[in-house]
N, C-alpha and C positions, 0 to 999 in steps of 0.2 A: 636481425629481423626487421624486415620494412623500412630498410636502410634506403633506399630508391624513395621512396614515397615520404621517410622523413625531412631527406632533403629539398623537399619541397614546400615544406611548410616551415615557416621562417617564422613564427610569433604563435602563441596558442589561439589570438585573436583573429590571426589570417586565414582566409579559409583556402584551403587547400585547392592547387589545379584538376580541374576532373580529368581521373584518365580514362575515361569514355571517348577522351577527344571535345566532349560536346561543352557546351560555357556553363558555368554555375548558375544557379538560379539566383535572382538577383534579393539581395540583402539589403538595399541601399534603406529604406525606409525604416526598415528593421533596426540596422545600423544608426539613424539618425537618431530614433526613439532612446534607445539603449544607451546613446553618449550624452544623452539629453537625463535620463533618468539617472546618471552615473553622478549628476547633480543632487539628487534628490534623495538618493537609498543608498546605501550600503551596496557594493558592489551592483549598484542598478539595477538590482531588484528587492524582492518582498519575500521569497521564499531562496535559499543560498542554491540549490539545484535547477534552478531558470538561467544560472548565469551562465551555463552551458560550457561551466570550467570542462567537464569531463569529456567532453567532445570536439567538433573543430567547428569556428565559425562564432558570430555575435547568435545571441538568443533571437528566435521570431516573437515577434508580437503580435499575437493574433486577436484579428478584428473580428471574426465571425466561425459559429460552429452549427450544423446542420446533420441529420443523421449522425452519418459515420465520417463523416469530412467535417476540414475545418481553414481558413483559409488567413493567409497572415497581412498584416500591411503592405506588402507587396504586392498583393492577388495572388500569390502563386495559392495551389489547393492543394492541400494533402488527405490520403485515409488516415484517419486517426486511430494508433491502437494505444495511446495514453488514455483517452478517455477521464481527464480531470485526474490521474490519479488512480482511477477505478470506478468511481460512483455512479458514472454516468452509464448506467446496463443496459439504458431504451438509448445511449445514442444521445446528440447534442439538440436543443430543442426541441426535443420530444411534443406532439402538440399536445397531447393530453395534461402532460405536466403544465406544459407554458397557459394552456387554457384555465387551469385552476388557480395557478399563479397567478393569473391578472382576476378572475374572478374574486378573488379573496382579497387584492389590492386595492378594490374599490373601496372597500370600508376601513382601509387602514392597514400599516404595515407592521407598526410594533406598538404594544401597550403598558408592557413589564406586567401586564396581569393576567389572568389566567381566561381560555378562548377555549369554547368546545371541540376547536377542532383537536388542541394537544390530547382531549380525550380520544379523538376518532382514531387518530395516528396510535397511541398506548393501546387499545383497543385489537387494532389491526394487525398488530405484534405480537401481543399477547396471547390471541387467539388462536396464533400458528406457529408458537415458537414455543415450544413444552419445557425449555430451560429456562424461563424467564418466569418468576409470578408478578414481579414489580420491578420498573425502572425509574429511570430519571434522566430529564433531555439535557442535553449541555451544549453548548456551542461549538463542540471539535473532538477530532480524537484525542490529541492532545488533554483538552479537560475531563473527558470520561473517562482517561486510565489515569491521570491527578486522583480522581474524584475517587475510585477504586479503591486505588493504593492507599488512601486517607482511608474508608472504607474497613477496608481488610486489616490496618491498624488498630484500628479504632475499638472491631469487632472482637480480633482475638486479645486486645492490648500488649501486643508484641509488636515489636519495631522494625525486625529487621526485612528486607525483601531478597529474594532471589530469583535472577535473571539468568537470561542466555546470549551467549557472545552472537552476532547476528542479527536477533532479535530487536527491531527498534520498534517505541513505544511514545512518541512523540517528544518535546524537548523539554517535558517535566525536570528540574533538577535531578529527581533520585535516580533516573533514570540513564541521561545523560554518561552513563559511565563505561568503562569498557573493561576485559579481561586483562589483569597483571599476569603473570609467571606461577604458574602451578597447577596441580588439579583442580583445585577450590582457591578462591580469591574474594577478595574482598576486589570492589573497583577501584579502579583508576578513573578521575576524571576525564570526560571526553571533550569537554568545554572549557575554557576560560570564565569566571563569574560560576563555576560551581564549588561552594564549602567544601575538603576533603572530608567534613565530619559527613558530611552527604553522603559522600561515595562511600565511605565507613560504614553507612547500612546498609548497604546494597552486597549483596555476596554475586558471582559470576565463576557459572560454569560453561563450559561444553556443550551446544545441542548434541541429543546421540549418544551422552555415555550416563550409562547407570550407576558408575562406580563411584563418576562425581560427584550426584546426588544420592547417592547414598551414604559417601562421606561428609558431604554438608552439612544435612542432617544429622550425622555424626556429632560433629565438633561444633554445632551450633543447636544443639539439644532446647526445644523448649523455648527459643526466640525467633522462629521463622514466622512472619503473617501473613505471608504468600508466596509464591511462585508464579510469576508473570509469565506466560509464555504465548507468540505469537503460534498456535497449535498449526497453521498452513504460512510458513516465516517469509514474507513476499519482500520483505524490503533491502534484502540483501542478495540478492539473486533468490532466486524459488529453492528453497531448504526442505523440502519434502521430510516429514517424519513419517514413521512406523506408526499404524494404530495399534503396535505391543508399547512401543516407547510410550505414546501418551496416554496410554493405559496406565502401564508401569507408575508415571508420575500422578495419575489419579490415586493411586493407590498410596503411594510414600505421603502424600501432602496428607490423605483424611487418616493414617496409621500415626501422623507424626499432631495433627490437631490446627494444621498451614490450610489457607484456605487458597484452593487454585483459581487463578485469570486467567481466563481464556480473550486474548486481543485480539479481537474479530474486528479493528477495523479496516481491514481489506477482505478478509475472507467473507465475514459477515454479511449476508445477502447478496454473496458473489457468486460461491460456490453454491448455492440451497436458500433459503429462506431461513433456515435453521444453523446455515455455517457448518464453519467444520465439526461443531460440538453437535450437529444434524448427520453430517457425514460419516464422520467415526463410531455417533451414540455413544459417547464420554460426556458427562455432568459436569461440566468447570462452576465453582461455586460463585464466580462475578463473571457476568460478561463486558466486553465494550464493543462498543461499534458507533461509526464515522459516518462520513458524508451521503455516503449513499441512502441513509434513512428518512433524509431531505431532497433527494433528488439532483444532490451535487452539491444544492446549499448548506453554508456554514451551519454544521449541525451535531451531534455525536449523542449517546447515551448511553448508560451503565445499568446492565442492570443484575438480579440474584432474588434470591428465595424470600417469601415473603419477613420472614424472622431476622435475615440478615438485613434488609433495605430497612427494617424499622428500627437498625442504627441512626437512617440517615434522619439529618434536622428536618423539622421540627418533630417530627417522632421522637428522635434519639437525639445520642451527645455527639455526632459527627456533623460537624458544619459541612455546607455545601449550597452556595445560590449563585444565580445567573442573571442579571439584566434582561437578555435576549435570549435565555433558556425558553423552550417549547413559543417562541415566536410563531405570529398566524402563519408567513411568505414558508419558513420552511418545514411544518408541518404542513401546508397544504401537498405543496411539491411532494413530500413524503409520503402522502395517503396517495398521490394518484400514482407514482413511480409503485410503490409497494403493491397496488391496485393492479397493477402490469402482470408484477413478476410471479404472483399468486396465479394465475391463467394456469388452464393445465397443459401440462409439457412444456414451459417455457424454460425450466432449468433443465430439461433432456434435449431440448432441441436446439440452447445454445453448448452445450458441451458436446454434443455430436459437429455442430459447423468447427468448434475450435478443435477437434480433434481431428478432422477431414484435412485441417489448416495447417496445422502442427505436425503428421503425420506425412505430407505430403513435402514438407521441408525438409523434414530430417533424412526420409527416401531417398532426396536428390543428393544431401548431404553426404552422406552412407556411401550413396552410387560412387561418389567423388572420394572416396577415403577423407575427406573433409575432416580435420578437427575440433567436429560442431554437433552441439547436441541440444538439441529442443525438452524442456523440462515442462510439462501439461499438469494441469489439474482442474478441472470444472472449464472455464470461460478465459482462464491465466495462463500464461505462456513467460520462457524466458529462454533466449538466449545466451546461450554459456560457448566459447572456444575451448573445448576439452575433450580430451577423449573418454573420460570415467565415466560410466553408465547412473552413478548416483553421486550427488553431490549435498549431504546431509549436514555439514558443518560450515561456518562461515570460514573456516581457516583452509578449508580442502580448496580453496576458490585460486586459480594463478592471478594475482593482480598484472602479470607481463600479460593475460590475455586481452586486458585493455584496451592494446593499443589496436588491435585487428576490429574491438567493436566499434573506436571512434571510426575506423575507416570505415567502415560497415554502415554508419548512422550519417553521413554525408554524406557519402554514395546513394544511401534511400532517401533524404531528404530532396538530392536532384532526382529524382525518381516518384515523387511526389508520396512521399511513406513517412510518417512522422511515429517515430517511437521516444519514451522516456529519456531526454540526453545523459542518462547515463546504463553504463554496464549493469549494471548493480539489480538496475530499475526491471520490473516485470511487465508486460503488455497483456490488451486488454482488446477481449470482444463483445461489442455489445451486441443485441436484436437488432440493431440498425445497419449491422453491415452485411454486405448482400454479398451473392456467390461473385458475381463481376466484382465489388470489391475487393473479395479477397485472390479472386485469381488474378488479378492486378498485382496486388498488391505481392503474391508469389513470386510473380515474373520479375516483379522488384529486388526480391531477396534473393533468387536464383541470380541473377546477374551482377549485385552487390557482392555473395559470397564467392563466386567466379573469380571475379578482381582481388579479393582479400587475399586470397589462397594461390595464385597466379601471379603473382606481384611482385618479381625480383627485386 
């Protein structure tokens, strides 16, 4: 497979010859940055999926973001369907965001004390999100499902946790772990610097089968303190569950006395205002949720029923503090972003563009017997090489389909299309991108998957 076009790329750092004919877009800035920071960070960068192992080419380093575009040290411009990650649903520089954000700069950016606006933002939340009585701001996703998982311990006094293979939940230690050999498993570390006694409480199923967790529950009688599950699983390609399935697990956790997490920090304010625990109307007894409740800014929060959160300190015996928790810069960002996405129809009228978007791709795909399927849900999109109509578990995924996406993601990058540099990774539409946007950006992909599928 792609024996022609492997032999063309000589190093994973090289970027590949276009076979459009036409020249590559130029890297050179990019490149300099990148060998320059190769001094400074770890693999030269800050987060290990910037370094653009999974695709072809040095990482861009982007100078500036607008709307739906975003443009790199080079100047070249791209449509952006990373979007930060997700967070960013009004698009890069939003003015109303940016306007609040400098408003509220004037009088200072951090105090470590408490500012009326983190009541505005709790307020704004609360008010339109009927599973939440009380939260708490924390500086990432990462620290609002720490904060949880402490939480959910602390509450039931039971230690252990249970995951799902797939499922990531930021680089918390207990977390960090992945599926051993069996129906039910205790983890495997997934890091280097994680204690095995860590992965020891961590139990790892299957998304998708009921028999696992019903046997967990089994032979772990009485010590479960949660079930962590990403209820719309975006981080490992889009894992679409059954609203039977997370039914079903609502049900075994409050029969069994486990309290459920729902990690809504990608769904969360993505799919609804109310996430997927909005979508489906299932009660997860913690939520968390990420960036997007700051407007991009480093932000996250946890929240659950008023009797559970009066675990949390100084109420209760579960420690939990932040320096830079409910900061003014990204509470304001978050009142005015959230301020947006409340507007009526703006969660129907971005899932209607992404499904015009999405649909229109897989058509052409289809037409072509193409082995490519476009996975949708609200404003999310993912690209998968396969031919299965559902793809519900992380293990059903072909890792040889890889290699067709890195060709796929260099081909759009000369095309001016910037997606997630990896397979894995999910795409994102904000309000900010327009029908020329995306019919560009079509013709982009229409002509990328051409080449993939064409390509002796």
């Amino acid at each position: 497979m792609f024996d022609s076009i492997k032999k063309i790329f000589s190093s994973e750092d090289d970027l590949p010859v276009n076979t459009t004919g036409k020249p590559n877009i130029s890297r050179e800035k990019s490149a300099e940055l990148y060998a320059k920071a190769k001094t400074y960070f770890p693999g030269g960068v800050n987060s290990p999926v910037r370094a653009f192992k999974s695709v072809y080419g040095t990482p861009l380093f982007i100078e500036k973001g607008d709307g739906s575009h975003i443009w790199d040290a080079d100047g070249n411009e791209f449509i952006d369907f990373c979007c930060s990650w997700g967070p960013l649903i009004l698009g890069h520089n939003n003015a109303k965001v940016r306007e609040r954000v400098i408003e509220v700069m004037q009088n200072g950016m951090s105090f470590g004390a408490p500012t009326a606006l983190e009541n505005e933002l709790a307020e704004l939340i609360l008010k339109n999100n009927k599973f939440v009585e009380k939260l708490r701001f924390v500086s990432s996703g990462t620290e609002a499902v720490m904060s949880a998982i402490r939480l959910a311990r602390g509450y039931t006094k039971r230690d252990k946790i249970l995951k799902f293979e797939g499922c990531y939940h930021g680089h918390t230690d207990a977390l960090l772990v992945k599926a051993g050999s069996g129906l039910v498993t205790f983890g495997e570390t997934s890091s280097a610097g994680v204690p095995k006694a860590f992965a020891d409480e961590t139990i790892v199923v299957s998304l998708n089968d009921t028999e696992a967790l019903k046997k967990a529950f089994e032979e772990f009688k009485d010590q479960i303190a949660a079930v962590i599950i990403e209820p719309i699983p975006a981080n490992n390609g889009l894992l679409l569950q059954s609203k039977e399935y997370l039914q079903f697990l609502r049900e075994i956790c409050t029969q069994n006395g486990t309290l459920l997490i729902f990690d809504e920090v990608i769904s969360g304010f993505r799919i609804g205002f109310e996430g997927a625990a909005g979508l489906y109307q299932i009660k997860p007894d913690i939520l968390t949720y990420g960036k997007i409740i700051g407007g991009g800014l480093p932000v996250g929060c946890y929240g659950s029923s008023d009797e559970i959160m009066g675990s949390v300190s100084p109420d209760g015996p579960v420690y939990q503090g932040g320096t830079l928790s409910g900061n003014p810069v990204a509470m304001a960002a978050g009142i005015a972003q959230l301020t947006e996405v409340l507007r009526m129809g703006f969660y129907r009228d971005l899932a209607n563009k992404t499904e015009e978007f999405t649909a229109s791709i897989q058509r052409f795909a289809s037409a072509r017997s193409y082995k490519f399927k476009v996975f949708t849900i609200g404003s999310m999109f993912w690209f998968a090489f396969t031919d299965k109509e559902t793809i519900t578990k992380a293990e059903e995924i072909d890792p040889a389909s890889m290699d067709k996406f890195k060709v796929m993601h260099h081909e759009l990058i000369n095309r001016g299309v910037y997606l997630g540099p990896s397979g894995y990774e999910v795409g994102f539409i904000s309000s900010a991108h327009t029908k020329v946007d995306l019919e560009r950006a079509k013709r982009a992909i229409f002509d990328s998957l051409d080449l993939v599928f064409n390509t002796k």
